[in-house]
N, C-alpha and C positions, 0 to 999 in steps of 0.2 A: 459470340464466337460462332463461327459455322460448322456444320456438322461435319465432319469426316465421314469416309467410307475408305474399304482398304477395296483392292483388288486382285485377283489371280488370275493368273495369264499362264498360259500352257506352253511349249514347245519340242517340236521332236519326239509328244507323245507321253512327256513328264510334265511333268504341273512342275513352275517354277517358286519358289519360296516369297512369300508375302511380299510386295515393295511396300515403299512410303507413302499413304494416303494422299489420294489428289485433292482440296478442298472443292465443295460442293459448286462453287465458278466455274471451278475450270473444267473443260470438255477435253477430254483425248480424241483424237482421228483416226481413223485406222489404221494409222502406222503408228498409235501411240507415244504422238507428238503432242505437247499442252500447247493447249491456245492461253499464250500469258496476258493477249488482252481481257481477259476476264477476269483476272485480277482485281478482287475489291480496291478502292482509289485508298485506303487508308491504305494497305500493304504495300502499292505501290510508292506510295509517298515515304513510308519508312525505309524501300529498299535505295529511293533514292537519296534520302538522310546520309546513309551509309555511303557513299560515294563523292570524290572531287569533282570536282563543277567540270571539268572537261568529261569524265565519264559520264554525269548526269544531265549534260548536254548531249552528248552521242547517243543517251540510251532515250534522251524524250525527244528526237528526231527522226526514232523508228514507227514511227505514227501518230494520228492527231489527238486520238486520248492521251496519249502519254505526254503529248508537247502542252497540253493544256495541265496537267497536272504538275510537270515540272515546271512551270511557274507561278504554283503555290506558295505563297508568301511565308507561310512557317519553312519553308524550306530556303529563305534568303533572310533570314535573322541574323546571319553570322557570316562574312565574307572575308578571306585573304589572298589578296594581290599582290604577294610578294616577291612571286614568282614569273609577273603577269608585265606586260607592257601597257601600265595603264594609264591612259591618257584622258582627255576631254571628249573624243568620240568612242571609247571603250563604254567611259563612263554615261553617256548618251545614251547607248545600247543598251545599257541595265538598267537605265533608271527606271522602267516601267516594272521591275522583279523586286526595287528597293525600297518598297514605299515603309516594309516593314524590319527595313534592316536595323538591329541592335547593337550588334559588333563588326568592327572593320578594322584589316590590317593592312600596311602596306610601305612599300621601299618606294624613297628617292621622293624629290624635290617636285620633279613631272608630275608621277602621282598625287601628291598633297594637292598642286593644282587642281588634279580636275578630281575631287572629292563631292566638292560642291555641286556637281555636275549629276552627281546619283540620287538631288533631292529626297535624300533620306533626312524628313526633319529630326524621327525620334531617334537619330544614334545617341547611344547613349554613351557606349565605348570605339574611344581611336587611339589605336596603339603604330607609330611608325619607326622603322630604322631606317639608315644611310640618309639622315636631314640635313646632312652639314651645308644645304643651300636655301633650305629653308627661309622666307623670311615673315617678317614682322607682319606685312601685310597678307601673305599668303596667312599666316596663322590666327591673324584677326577676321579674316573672311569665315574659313571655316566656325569658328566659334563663333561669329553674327550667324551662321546658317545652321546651328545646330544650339539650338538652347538648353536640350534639355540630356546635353552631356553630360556625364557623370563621370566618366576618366577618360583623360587624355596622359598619354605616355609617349614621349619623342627619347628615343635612345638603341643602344649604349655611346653611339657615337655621339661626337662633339655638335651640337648647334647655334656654331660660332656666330649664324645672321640673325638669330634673335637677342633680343632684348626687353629690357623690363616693360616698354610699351606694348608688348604683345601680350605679358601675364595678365598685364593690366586693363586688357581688352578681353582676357582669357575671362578674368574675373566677375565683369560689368557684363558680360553677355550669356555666362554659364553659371546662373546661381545654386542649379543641383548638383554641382561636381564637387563630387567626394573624394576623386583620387586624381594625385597633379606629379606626375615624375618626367622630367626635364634635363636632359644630360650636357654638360661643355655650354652652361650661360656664360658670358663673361663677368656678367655682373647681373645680381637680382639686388634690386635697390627695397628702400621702405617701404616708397608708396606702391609698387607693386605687390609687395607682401602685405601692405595695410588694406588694400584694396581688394586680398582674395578672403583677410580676414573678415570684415565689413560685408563681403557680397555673400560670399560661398558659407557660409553657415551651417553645412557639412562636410566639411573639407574636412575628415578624418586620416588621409594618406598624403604626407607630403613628402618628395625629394628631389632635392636639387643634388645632382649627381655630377662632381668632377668639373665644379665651376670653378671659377677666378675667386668673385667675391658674393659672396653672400649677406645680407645685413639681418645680423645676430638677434639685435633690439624688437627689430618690425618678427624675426619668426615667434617671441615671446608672443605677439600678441592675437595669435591664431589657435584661439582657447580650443576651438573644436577638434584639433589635431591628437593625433591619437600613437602614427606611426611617422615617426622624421629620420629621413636620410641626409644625409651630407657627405656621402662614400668620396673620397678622392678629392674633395674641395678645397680648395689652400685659403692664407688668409683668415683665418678663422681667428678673433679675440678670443680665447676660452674666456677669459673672465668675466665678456659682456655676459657668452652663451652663457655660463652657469648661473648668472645673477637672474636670467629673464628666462632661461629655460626649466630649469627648477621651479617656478611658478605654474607651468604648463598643469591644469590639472587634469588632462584627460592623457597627458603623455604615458604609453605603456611600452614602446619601443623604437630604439631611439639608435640608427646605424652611422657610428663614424668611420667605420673601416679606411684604411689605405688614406687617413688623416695626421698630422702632427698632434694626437690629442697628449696629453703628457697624463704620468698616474695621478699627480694630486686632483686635476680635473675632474676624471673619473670618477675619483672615492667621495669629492664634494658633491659629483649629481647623486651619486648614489646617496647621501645622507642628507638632499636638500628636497630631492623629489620625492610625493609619498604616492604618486600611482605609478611611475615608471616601474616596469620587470623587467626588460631586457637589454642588454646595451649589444650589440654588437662590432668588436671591435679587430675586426678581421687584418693583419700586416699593419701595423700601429707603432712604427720600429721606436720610440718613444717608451711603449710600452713594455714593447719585448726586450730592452735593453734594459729593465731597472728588476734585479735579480729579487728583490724584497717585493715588488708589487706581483712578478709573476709565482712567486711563492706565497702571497698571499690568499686565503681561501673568503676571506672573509669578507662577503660584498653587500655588508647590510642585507641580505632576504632578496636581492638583486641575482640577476643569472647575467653572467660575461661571457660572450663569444670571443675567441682570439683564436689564435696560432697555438697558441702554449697552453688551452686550455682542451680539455675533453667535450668536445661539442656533444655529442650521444649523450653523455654521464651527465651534465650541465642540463638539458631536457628535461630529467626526468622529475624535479619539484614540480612542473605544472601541470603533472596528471593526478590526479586525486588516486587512483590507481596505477601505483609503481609502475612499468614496465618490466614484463620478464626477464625481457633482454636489455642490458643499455646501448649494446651496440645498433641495438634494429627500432629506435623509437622513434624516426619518421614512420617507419612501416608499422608500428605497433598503432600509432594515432590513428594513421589509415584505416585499419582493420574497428578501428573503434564503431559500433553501428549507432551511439548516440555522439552527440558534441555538444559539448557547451560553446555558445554562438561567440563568446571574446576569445575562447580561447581557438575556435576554427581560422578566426581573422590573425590571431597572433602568430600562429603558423603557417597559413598562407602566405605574411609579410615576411617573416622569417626567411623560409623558401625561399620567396622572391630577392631580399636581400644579399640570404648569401649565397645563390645561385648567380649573382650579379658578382658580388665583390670576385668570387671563385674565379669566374671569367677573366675580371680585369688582371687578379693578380697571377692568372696563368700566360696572360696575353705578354706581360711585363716580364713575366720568368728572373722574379729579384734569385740572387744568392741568398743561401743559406737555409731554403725550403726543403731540402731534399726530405728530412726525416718528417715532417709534418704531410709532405704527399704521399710519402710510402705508409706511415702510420695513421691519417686520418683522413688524409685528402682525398687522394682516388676512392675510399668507400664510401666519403661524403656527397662526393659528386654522382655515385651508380645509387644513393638513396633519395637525391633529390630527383635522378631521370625518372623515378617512379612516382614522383607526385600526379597529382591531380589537375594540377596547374600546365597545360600546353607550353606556358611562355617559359617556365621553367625546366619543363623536361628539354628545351630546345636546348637552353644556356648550360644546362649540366650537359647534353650531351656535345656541347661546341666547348666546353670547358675540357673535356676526356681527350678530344680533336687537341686542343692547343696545348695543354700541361707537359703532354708525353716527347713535344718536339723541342728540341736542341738547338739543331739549323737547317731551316726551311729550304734555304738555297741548295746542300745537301743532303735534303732528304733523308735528316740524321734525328734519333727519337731517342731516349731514354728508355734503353732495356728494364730498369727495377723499376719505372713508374708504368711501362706495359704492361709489364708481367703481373706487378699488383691490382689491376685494372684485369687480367685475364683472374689471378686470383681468387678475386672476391665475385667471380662470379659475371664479370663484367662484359663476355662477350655474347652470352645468351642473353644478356637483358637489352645489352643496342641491336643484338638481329629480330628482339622480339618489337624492339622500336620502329628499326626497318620494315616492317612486315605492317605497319598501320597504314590506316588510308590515309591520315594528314600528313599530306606532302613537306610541311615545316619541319616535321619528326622523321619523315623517311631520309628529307637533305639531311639533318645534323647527324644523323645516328651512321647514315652511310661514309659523313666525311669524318666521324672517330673511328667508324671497323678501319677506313683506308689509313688514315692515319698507323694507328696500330698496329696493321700487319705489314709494316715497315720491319718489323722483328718479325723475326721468323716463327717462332715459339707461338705468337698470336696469331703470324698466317695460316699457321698448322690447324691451333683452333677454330678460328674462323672457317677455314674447309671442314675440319669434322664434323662442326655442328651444321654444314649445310648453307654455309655464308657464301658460296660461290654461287649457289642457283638462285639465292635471294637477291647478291648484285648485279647481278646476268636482268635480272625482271625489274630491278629498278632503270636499268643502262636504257630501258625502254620505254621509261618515260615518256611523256610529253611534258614533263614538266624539265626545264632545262636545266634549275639548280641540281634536283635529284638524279637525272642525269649523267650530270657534270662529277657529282661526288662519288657516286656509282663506279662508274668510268676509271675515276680516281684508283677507288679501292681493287679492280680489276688491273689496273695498272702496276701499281704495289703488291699484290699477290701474284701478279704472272713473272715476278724477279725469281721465285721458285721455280725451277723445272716440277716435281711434283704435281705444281697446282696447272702446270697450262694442258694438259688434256682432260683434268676437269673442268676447267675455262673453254673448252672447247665442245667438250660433251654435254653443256648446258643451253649450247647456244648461243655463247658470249661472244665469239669470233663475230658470227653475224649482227650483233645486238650493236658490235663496237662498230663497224660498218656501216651501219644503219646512222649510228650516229651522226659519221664523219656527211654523208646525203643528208641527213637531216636539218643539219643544225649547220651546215657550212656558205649557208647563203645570208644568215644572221650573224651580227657581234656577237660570237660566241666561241672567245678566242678560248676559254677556260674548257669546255666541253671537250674542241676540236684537238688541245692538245693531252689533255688526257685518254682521250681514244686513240688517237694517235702513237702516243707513248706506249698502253697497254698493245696496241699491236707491232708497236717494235719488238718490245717481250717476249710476245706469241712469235713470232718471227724466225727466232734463234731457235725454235723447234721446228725440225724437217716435214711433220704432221700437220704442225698447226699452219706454218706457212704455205701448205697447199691450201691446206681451206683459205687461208685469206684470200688465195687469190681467185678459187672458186669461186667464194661469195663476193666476185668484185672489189675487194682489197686495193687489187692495184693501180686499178682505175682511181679510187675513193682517193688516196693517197695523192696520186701524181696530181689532182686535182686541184685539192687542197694545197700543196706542194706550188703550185701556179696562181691560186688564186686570193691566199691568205699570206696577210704582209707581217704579221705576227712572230716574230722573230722564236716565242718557243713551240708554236704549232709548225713552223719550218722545219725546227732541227728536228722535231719527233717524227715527222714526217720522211725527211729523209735520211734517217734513221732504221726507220720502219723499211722504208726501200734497199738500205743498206740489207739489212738482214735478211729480206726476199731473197736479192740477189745472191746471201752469201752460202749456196746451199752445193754450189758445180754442179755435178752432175747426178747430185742424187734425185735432183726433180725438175722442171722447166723452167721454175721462176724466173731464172736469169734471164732466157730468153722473152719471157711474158713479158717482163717489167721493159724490155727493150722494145717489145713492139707495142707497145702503150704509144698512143700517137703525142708528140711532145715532152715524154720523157727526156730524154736527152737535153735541147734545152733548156727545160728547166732547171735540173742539175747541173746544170753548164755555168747556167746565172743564179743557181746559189752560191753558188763558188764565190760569186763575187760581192755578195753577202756585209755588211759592215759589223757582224755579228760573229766571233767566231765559233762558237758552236754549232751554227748554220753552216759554215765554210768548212768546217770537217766532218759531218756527216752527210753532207753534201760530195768532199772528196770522199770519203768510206764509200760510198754507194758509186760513183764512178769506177772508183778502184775493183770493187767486186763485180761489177756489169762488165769492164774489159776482159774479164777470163773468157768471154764469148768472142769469136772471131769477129761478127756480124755486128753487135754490139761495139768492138773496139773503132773500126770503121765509121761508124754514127756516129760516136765521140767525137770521132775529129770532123767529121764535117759537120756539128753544131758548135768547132769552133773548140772542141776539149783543149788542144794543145797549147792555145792561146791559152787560156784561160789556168790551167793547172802552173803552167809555167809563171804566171803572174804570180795566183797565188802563193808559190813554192819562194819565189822570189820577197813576199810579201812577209813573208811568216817567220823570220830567222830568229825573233824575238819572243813567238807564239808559243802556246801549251805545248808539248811531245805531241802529244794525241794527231793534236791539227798538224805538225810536222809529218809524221807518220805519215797520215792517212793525203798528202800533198804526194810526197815522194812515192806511195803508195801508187796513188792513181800511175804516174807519171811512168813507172816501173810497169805499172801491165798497160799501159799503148805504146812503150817502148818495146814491146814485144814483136810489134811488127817494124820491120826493118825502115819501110817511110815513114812511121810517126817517127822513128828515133831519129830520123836523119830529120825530121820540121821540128822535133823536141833541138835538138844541138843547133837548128839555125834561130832560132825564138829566142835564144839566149838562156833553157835550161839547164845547163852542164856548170855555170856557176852557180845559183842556188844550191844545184843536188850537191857540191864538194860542202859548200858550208853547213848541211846537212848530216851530210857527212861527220863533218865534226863534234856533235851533237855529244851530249852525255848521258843519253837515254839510249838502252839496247835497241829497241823499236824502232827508231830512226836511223839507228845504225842498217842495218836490214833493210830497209827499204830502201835508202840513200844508196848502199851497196848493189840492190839487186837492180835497182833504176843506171847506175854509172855501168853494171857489169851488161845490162842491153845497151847501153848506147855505144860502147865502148867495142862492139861487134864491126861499125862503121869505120875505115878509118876516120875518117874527117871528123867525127867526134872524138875519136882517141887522141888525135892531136889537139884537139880544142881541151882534152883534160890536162894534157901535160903544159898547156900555155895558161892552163888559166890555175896552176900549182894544183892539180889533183893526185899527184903520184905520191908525194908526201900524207896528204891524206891518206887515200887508200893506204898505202905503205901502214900506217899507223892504227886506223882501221885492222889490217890482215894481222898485225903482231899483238894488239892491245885494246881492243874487244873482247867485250865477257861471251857475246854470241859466238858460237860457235857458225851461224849463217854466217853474219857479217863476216866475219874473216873468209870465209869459205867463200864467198859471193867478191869480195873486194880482192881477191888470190886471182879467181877467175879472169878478173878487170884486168889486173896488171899483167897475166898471162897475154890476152886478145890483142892489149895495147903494145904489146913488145913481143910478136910472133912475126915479125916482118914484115907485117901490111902495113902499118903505117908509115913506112920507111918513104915510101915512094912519096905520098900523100907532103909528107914534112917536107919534101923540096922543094912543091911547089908552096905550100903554104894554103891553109885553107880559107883566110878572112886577112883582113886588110893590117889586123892586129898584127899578124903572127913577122909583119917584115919590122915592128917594131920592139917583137920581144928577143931575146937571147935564150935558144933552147938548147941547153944541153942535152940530148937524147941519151948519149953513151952514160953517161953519170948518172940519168935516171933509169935507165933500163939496167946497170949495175947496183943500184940501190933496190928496184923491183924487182931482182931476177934473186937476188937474196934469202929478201923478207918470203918469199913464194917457197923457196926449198926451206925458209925455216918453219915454215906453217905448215908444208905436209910432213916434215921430219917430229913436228908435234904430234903427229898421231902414227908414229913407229916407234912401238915396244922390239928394243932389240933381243929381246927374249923371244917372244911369239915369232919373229923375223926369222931367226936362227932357227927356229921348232920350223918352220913354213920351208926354209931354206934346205933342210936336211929329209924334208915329206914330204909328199905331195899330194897328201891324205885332206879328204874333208873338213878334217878335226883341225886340221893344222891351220886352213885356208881359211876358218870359219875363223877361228879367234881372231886372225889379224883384221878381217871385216869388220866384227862385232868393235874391237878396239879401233878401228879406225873412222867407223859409222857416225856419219850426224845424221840423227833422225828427219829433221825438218825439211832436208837436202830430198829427201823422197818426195815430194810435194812439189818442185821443180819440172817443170814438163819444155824440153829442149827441142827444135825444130831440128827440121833433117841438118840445113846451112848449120847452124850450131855442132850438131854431133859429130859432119861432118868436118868443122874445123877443128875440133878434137883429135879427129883421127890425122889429120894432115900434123898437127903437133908433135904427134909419135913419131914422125919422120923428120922433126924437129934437133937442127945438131946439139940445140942446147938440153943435156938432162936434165935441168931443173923444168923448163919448159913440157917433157915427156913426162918425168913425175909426175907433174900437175894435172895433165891428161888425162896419165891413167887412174890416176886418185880422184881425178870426178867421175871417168866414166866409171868407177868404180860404186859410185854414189849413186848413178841415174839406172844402174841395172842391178841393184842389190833385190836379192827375193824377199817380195812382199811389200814392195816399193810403188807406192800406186799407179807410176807413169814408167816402170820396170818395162815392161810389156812392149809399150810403144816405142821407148829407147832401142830395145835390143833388135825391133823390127830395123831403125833406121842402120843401125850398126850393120847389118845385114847387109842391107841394101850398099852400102859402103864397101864390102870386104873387108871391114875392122880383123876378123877374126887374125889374118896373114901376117897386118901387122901387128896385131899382139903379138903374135907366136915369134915374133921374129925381134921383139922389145924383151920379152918372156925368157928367149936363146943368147940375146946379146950378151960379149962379156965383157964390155964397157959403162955397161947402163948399171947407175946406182940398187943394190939390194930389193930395195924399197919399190923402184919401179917393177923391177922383174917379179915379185910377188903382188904387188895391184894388178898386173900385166893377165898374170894366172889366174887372181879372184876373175878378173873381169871375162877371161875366155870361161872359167869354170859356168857363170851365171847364164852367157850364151847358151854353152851345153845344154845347162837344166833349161833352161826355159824350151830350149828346142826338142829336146825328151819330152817336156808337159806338153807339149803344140802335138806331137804327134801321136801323146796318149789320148790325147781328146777328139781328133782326129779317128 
């Protein structure tokens, strides 16, 4: 060990308090900087132990002692490429670091290829998942080039391209392999099984997991076996097994879980075999349906795993000393500082077993587990994440991930199986998993937190104890599953408003960012749309949405947005643009996201999307960009009107949502008088009436507020009454739960029967119109109606009479307050709009001046956000003269003469405030 020395260092005249001992290597400089190449090569080598092969590559690239030392062979014993894209020139590249590699893990059919390629004779262990293309000769290679394997494990998925030719090559070329777990054979036949008996003469672990067929006979005569799985396997003779299994004399554990095994089976091994202890028989509905055997205690000196038994309490015979607790006796074993060597392997297999079955039977989500996961299950699973065993802590914690969800496609989890999982302790023990340097443990542990704080209760927690600055640092990965999960859980937690300014003040906004540059030039459609998603999230905050686009957000977005064909990295995507844009005028987004260069069409040709989630938020984000003047303009010339109009057209039979957010767009670039007039020649005015129809409030309002712009035109006013929109609206204005929609489709039938279109209907606007029969007079008596009975619906003849006899503040205010629709304040009307208003008032029909005064009454109420600007236009008008003179008339209905008054009174005020501020 080297000597220490402390040091004291002075400053300002005070002597600073003792630091930490430099060891006797290292020199400081005079700015008391360590020179870390002087680092003994052993401490160097430990500190790169500690580290993932991307960090421990970056750190022995900082000079040439280091790079020599980082390809010390004890430090390439143990390699996982799970994460990695590893091929036949990855594996080229290493093979000069592998000569002493002992363990290897690795995903996909590609990789198993090029295995062979890392000339690692002595691996001893290969463990892979996703093999489902695996084949016979791929798996016969490897096992000709590694002889002195000792376990090979392919799973949990199915490996439908092998067959018993491969075990049987497994066997004749690997005679040290002790441990053989193989998942989805279709068939493992005798002579494969005789053939690992014969060869492998240590072959103490064996399972065939979730095969076809297995031959019962030939596993009889693999004397050296010790642990047999057969979890999920069909086909099973029991009575061959109990006649040839029963003989096994080294059998001590024996897993049939999520099998047809029946109880007389059962009670026969147990009284036939004299070394079997443990049977585990995890979802065995066989089992669990015979009321006399789950009531049975008595398993001959035998321990039974199931559903219906006490897993913890059931443990505790095979400690020579009890455990204190029965609930904590994985953890008691742990703590144990000696082991007896059968019984460390009985619990290791154990683990492994039912960290396996836990998995499959959460993946399945059979009925009727509910009380077995709130009572044993979820604590089973946070006792196994603490084992010892890596492969274990993975599947317990991808088991915590899959039990708690319901429906994936809704993002829907089970509140009492979170909340027991927060309970028992559960989310301080997956962020302490998160917080490891093995990236295997950081992906599973981060996709159970996201998972979980699907509920709110576990988002809460997961932020208290610090789980937002932990997935903020994973989101920064290099490694893309971790990443991706990260992402995830940042996604799900930013559905809180609470949680998105501390998703923001960690970092995360940029980490997610980084992402989307990251990882958007790779197949990495999983990554892109969970960042993506998480900054739609972020979005809907006025805060957070500046930072995204600070940090290049918008860019990262519309990018992605154009270059990823990925149907749910689109919709998050524009999405995510949607909510930039939806802020008005509390910040620039809008305009930012506009001048992104190709914004526009891109959105234009999402639109046209064969996806309909992509096609509505896609419209969402059009819709909220038109609230910009500059932005409405670019819409149409990348083509918006075409396009929106399609859609609108397209969708009659689509979600509300997508309806909405169709009529939506169409309504704000109907705002400008030429979109509505190329909207009405495109052939929009028929979709929006059948829109109209809708039976969703949402559609009604937008459908309403899209017919009452286009309806400003004549030439589209008559295009509504030919193509039957007057009965719409009409029905719309009376029988609507919205109070917009009525109010917006009132509007309509006012514009469209104020005399402009009179002219327009003579001559006819389209080639149609000399082929239809318009009744004008008939429907402008049906519309001139429905209009006085919708503003008569907000005349209390009470407050009317109190208004009519005062002309007192008090009086004026209640018939406001009762005649107020809130949402109406959010309307923002051009001068030509306000002005046809006021040309109304001079309108002979009173239903028509009504109408008038009861909107302008709407667009200048105090406190009204676009108040201000209206009462400017009124102005500019001479509105006041003509109130005053609607106000004095004594032909003009009640109702109007008191809207007449609100509306001079709001003038007043507002002109009082102008020249207090002044």
């Amino acid at each position: 060990m080297s000597r220490r020395v402390r040091r004291k260092l002075a400053s300002r005249g005070q002597e600073k308090a003792d630091r930490l001992g430099v060891g006797e290597n290292l020199i400081l400089d005079e700015r008391g900087v360590v020179d870390w190449t002087r680092l003994p090569d052993d401490t160097v080598i430990q500190l790169f132990s500690c580290l993932n092969y991307r960090d421990r590559a970056s750190l022995s690239s900082t000079c040439r002692t280091w790079r020599s030392l980082g390809k010390s062979q004890c430090l390439w014993q143990a390699l996982d490429l799970r994460a990695h894209n590893f091929d036949c020139d990855a594996a080229a590249s290493l093979a000069s670091r592998c000569g002493n590699l002992q363990k290897l893990r690795f995903r996909s059919a590609e990789s198993a290829e090029a295995i062979i390629h890392l000339q690692s004779r002595d691996l001893r262990e290969i463990s892979g998942d996703y093999c489902q293309k695996i084949t016979d000769a791929t798996l016969a290679v490897i096992a000709a080039r590694h002889e002195a394997l000792e376990s090979l494990q392919l799973g949990p998925d199915f490996c439908e391209r092998i067959s018993s030719s491969a075990i049987k090559a497994i066997a004749v070329c690997c005679p040290r392999l002790r441990k053989l777990r193989l998942s989805g054979i279709r068939e493992v036949d005798g002579d494969a099984i005789n053939a690992l008996a014969k060869h492998c003469q240590n072959l103490m672990d064996v399972g065939f997991i979730d095969c076809l067929n297995v031959d019962e006979v030939a596993l009889g005569n693999v004397a050296s076996v010790r642990f047999l799985s057969i979890a999920g396997t069909t086909n099973i003779e029991w009575n061959l097994a109990l006649e040839h299994w029963g003989k096994l004399p080294n059998l001590m554990g024996l897993d049939v879980s999520r099998t047809d095994v029946i109880p007389s089976a059962v009670s026969r091994l147990f009284s036939s075999s004299q070394s079997l202890k443990i049977a585990c028989a995890l979802h065995c509905p066989a089992l669990e349906q015979d009321a006399t055997f789950v009531s049975n205690n008595n398993h001959k000196g035998k321990l039974l795993f199931s559903i219906f038994t006490d897993i913890f309490k059931e443990l505790t015979p095979l400690f020579v000393d009890t455990p204190n607790k029965e609930r904590n006796a994985f953890l008691e074993w742990r703590s144990l500082r000696t082991k007896e060597r059968n019984l460390e392997d009985i619990m290791n297999w154990l683990e492994w077993v039912l960290s396996h079955s836990l998995l499959r039977i959460a993946e399945s989500n059979p009925q009727g587990l509910d009380n077995f996961w709130l009572n044993h299950g979820a604590y089973l699973l946070l006792s196994l994440m603490q084992s010892t065993q890596e492969e274990v802590q993975e599947r317990a914690a991808t088991g915590l991930a899959t039990f708690v969800v319901i429906d994936d496609e809704n993002a829907s989890i089970d509140g009492g199986r979170a909340e027991a999982v927060m309970r028992d302790g559960g989310i301080r023990l997956l962020l302490n998993l998160a917080r490891s340097w093995r990236e295997g443990l950081q992906c599973e542990a981060a996709k159970a937190i996201a998972n979980l704080s699907v509920n709110a209760n576990v988002a809460k927690a997961v932020a208290e104890e610090g789980g937002i600055s932990i997935l903020a640092n994973l989101a920064r990965s290099r490694n893309r599953l971790v990443a991706e999960e990260a992402a995830g859980g940042l996604w799900n937690l930013s559905v809180g408003e609470e949680h998105k300014a501390a998703i923001a003040e960690v970092g995360g906004i940029k980490a997610l960012v980084d992402l989307i540059f990251k990882w958007s030039v790779n197949d990495s459609e999983g990554v892109l749309e969970r960042a993506a998603g998480a900054l739609a999230n972020l979005a809907v905050d006025d805060k957070c949405s500046m930072e995204v686009a600070i940090v290049g957000g918008v860019h990262a977005l519309i990018t992605l947005a154009q270059n990823c064909k990925a149907e749910g990295v689109q919709e998050q995507a524009a999405r995510a643009l949607a909510n930039l844009a939806a802020h008005g005028d509390s910040n620039s987004n809008n305009a930012t996201v506009g001048q992104e260069a190709g914004a526009f069409e891109t959105l234009v040709q999402l639109t046209r999307s064969p996806h309909d989630g992509v096609r509505q938020e896609a419209a969402g984000a059009l819709w909220n960009l038109s609230f910009d003047d500059r932005n409405r303009e670019a819409i149409t010339a990348a083509g918006g009107v075409e396009a929106l109009v399609a859609l609108a057209q397209s969708c009659s039979n689509a979600s509300p949502s997508l309806q909405e957010r169709a009529a939506g767009a169409l309504w704000g670039l109907s705002v400008s008088e030429a979109n509505s007039i190329a909207i009405g020649r495109e052939g929009g005015v028929p979709p929006l009436i059948a829109l109209a129809r809708s039976d969703a409030e949402d559609v009604h309002e937008t459908a309403a507020g899209a017919l009452w712009n286009l309806a400003f035109n004549p030439g589209n006013a008559l295009r509504i009454v030919e193509e039957g929109g007057v009965p719409a609206l009409v029905h719309l204005c009376s029988s609507s739960l919205s109070k917009m929609a009525r109010f917006m489709a009132a509007l309509a039938l006012a514009y469209m029967f104020d005399g402009r279109m009179d002219e327009v209907a003579v001559v006819g606007t389209s080639s149609e119109s000399t082929s239809k029969t318009l009744n004008l007079d008939g429907a402008r008596r049906m519309a001139l109606k429905h209009i006085e009975a919708f503003v008569r619906a907000f005349s209390d003849p009470q407050a009317f009479s109190a208004a009519a006899a005062s002309s007192t503040y008090a009086a004026l205010l209640q018939v406001t307050e009762l005649a107020r629709i809130h949402e109406a304040g959010h309307l923002r009307c051009s001068g030509a709009e306000i002005g046809r208003f006021v040309t109304m008032l001079r309108n002979p029909s009173s239903t028509l001046k009504a109408c008038a005064t009861f909107a302008l009454l709407q667009f200048t109420i105090l406190g009204g956000r676009h108040a201000a600007h209206h009462v400017s236009l009124l102005r500019d008008t001479g509105a006041s003269r003509v109130l005053r003179a609607v106000a004095a008339s004594a032909n003009a209905p009640l109702e109007t003469k008191i809207f007449a008054r609100i509306v001079l009174r709001n003038l007043e005020h507002h002109q009082t405030e102008s020249s207090l501020k002044d």
